[in-house]
C-alpha positions in Angstrom: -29.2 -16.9 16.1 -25.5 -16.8 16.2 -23.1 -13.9 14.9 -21.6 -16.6 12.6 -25.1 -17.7 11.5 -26.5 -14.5 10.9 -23.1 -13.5 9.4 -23.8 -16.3 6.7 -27.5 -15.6 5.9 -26.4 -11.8 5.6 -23.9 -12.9 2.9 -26.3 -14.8 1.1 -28.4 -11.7 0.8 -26.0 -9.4 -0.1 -24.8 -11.5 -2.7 -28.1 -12.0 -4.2 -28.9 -8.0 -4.1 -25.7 -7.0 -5.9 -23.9 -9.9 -7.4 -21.5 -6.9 -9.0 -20.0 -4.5 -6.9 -18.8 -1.4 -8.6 -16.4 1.0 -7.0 -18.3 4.4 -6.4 -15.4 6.7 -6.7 -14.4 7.0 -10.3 -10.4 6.6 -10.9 -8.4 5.1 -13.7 -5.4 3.6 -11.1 -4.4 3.5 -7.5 -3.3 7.4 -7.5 -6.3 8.4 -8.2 -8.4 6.3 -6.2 -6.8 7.5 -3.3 -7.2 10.7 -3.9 -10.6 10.7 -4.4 -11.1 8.1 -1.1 -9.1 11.5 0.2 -12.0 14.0 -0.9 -14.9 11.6 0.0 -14.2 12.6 4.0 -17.8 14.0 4.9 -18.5 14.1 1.3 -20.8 12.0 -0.9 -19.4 10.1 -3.9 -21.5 11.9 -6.1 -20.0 15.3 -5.1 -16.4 13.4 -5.0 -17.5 12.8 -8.6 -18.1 16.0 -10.1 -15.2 17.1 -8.4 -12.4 15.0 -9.5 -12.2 15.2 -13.1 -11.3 18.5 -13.5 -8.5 18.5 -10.7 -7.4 14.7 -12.3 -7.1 16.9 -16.0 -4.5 19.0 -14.0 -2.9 16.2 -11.8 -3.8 13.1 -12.3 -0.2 11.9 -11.1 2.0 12.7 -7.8 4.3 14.8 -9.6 1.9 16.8 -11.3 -0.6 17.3 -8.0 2.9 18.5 -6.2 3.7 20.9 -9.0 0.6 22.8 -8.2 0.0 25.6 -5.3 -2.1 24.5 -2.4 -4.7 27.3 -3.7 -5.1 26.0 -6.6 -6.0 22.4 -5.7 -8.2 24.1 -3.0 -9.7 26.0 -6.0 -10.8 22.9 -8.0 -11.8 20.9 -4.7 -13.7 24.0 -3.1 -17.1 22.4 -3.6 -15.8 19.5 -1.5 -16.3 19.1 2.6 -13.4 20.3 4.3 -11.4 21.4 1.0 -8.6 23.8 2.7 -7.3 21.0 4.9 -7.7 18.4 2.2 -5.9 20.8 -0.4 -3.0 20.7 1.5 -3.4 16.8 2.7 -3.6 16.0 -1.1 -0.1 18.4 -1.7 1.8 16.7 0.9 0.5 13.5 -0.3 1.5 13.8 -3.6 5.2 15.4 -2.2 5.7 12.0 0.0 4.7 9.7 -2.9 7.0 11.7 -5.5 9.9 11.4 -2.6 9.4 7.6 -2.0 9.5 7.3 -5.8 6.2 8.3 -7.4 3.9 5.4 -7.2 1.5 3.9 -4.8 2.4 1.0 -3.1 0.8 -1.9 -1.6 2.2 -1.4 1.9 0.2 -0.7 4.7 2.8 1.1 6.8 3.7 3.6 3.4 0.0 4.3 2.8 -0.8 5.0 6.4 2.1 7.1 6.1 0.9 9.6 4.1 -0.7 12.8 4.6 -4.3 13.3 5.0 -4.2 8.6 4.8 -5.8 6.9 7.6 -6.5 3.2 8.1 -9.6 3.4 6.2 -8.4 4.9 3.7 -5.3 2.8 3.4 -8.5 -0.4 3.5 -10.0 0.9 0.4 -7.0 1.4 -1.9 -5.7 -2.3 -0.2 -8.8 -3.6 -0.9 -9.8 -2.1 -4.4 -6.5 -0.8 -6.0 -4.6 -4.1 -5.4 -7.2 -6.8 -4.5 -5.3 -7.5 -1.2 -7.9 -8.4 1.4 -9.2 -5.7 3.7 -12.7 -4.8 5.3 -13.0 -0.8 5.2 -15.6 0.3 7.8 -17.6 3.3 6.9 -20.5 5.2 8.7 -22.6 3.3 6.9 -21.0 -0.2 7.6 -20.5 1.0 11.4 -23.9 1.5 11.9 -25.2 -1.4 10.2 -23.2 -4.1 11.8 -24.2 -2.6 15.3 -28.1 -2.9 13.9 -27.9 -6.2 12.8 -25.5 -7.6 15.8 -22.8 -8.1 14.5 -20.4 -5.9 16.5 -21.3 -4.2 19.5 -20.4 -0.6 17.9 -18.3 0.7 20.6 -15.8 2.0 17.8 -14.9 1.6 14.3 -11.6 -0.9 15.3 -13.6 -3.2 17.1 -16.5 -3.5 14.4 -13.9 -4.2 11.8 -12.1 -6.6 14.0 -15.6 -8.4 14.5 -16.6 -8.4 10.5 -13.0 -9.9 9.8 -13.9 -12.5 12.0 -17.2 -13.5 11.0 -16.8 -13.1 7.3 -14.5 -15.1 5.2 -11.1 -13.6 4.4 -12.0 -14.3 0.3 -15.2 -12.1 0.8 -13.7 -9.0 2.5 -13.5 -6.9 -0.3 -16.7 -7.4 -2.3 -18.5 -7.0 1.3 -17.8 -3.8 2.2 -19.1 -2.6 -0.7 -21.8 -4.5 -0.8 -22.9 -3.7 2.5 -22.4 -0.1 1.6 -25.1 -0.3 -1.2 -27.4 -2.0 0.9 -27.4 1.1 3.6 -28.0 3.4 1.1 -30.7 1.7 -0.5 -32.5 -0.6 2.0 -31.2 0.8 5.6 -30.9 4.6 6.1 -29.6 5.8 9.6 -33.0 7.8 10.3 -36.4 7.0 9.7 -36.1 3.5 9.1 -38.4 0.9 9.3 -36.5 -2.3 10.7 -39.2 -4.5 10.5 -39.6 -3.8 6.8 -35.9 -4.0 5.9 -34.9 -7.4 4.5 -31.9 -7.7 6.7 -33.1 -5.6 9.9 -36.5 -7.4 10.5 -34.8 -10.7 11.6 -31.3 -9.7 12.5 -31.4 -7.0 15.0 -33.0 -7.7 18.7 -36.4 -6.8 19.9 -33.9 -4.3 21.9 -32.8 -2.9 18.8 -35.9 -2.6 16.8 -37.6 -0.4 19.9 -34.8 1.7 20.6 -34.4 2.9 17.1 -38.5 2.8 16.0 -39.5 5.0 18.9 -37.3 7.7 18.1 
């Protein structure tokens, strides 16, 4: 079967299995979804979640998360993965987007810009925040377009580069997502059962399948 094929019957799944696509990160605007795409680094969205509305009812704005002292963010984050680096990331963040004049914008160059930002970060808040197309890859989505064959996996560039090109544009964004949900729930990295998963059993290769069963 061909990438474009499979890419196709892969879609039709997906959309079956979650027809709505929720954002996992709670936020009430682009601000604060990108701060709490910041914390998720290494972190589950659960934790993310328990973590940000306490440091959102001190700064839920640029100007307010610059008014505080790095210690003090690192004291309401502390719970989260790499929290001392990330307290300051989220400081000079908030210092940049005050200076360029205290909102986030759709631009890629600004957002990539920014402290503690990097391209998939930039993806989701693109993506989610202003609806503009974009195809974040994740662990999660890294790992499942190299099981299924739809990138070869050789790095996170090239697998986005491939999905983009195998997916319609107008499907990006509800994608991403929706192939998050469906690692989580149907296709763990270990102990998984590729011929039982509904995507797995016919889209990754015999190859695949023995390499990742006989661990």
């Amino acid at each position: 079967m061909r990438r474009a094929q499979k890419a196709e019957e892969i879609g039709r799944i997906l959309e079956h299995l979650y027809p709505e696509q929720p954002i996992p990160l709670d936020h009430t605007d682009p601000y604060t979804l990108l701060v709490a795409v910041m914390l998720s680094a290494q972190t589950t969205d659960k934790k993310v979640n328990e973590v940000t509305p306490d440091l959102f009812e001190k700064a839920d704005t640029p100007e307010k998360m610059a008014e505080l002292e790095v210690e003090e963010i690192h004291d309401l984050i502390r719970q989260i993965g790499l929290a001392p680096t990330k307290a300051k990331n989220l400081k000079r963040m908030a210092q940049q987007i005050v200076e360029d004049g205290a909102s986030v914008r759709p631009d890629w160059e600004f957002l990539e810009s920014l402290a503690g930002v990097g391209h998939k970060t930039a993806s989701v808040v693109m993506a989610q925040a202003f609806g503009i197309p974009a195809f974040p890859v994740d662990t999660h989505i890294h790992r499942l377009a190299a099981r299924w064959g739809l990138s070869n996996g050789s790095s996170v560039v090239k697998t986005e580069r491939d999905l983009k090109s195998i997916f319609p544009e107008d499907t990006w964004n509800r994608r991403h997502l929706q192939i998050i949900y469906f690692g989580r729930e149907h296709c763990p990295a270990l102990r998984h059962d590729l011929e039982q998963c509904p995507i797995c059993s016919w889209a990754a290769t015999k190859k695949r399948k023995r390499e990742e069963m006989s661990r």
